[in-house]
C-alpha positions as CSV (number, residue, x, y, z in Angstrom):
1,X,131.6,119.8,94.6
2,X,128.9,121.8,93.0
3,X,125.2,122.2,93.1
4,X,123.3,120.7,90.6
5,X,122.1,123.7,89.3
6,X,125.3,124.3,88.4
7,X,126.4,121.5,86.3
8,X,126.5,120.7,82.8
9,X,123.0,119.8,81.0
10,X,123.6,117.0,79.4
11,X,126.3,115.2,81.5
12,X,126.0,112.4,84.0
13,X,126.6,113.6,87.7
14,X,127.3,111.7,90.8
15,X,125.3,112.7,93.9
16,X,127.8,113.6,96.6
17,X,125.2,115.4,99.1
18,X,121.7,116.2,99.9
19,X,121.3,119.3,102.4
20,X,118.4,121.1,103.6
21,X,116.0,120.9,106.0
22,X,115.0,117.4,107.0
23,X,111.7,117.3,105.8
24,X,113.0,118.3,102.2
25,X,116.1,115.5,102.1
26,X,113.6,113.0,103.1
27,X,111.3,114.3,100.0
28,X,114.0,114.2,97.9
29,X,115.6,110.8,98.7
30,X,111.9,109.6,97.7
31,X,112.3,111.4,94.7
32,X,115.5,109.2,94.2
33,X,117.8,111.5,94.9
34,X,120.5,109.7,97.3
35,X,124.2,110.4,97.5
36,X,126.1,108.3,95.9
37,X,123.1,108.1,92.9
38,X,123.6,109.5,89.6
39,X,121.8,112.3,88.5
40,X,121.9,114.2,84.6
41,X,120.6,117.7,84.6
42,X,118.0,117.9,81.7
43,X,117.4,121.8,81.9
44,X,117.0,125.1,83.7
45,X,114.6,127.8,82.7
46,X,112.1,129.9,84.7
47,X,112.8,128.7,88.2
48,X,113.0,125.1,87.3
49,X,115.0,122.4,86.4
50,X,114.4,118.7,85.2
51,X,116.4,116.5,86.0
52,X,117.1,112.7,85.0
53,X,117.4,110.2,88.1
54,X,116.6,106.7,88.4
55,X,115.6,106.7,84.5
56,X,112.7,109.0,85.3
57,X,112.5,112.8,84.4
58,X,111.5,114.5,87.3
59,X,110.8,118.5,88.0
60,X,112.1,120.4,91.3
61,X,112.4,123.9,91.9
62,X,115.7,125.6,91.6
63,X,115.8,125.9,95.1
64,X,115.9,122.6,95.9
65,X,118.3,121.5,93.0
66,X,121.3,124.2,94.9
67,X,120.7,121.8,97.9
68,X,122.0,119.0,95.7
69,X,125.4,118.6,95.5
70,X,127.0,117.1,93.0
């Protein structure tokens, strides 16, 4: 396991585990981020990454992507 900051841009993850606080997993199981979910990491520059999840592009701060495990 990995964050998701971590992985390859490009390639198709699987969601393994969402930590943090619970107030940010709830935020980003709305999001659509769920273990079990698959998740593509679009890119990472200045702080942020995009993501695909759900067929929808979505930004999140670094931070929150290293609670993503993947």
């Amino acid at each position: 396991m990995m964050p998701l900051v971590l992985a390859d841009a490009g390639t198709e993850q699987l969601i393994h585990k969402v930590g943090g606080s619970p107030e940010l997993k709830k935020h980003l199981e709305d999001l659509g981020f769920v273990p079990g979910g698959a998740v593509t990491l679009i890119s990472a520059m200045g702080g942020n990454v995009i993501v695909k999840v759900k067929e929808s592009r979505v930004a999140i701060s670094e931070e929150m992507a290293r609670k993503i495990m993947v």
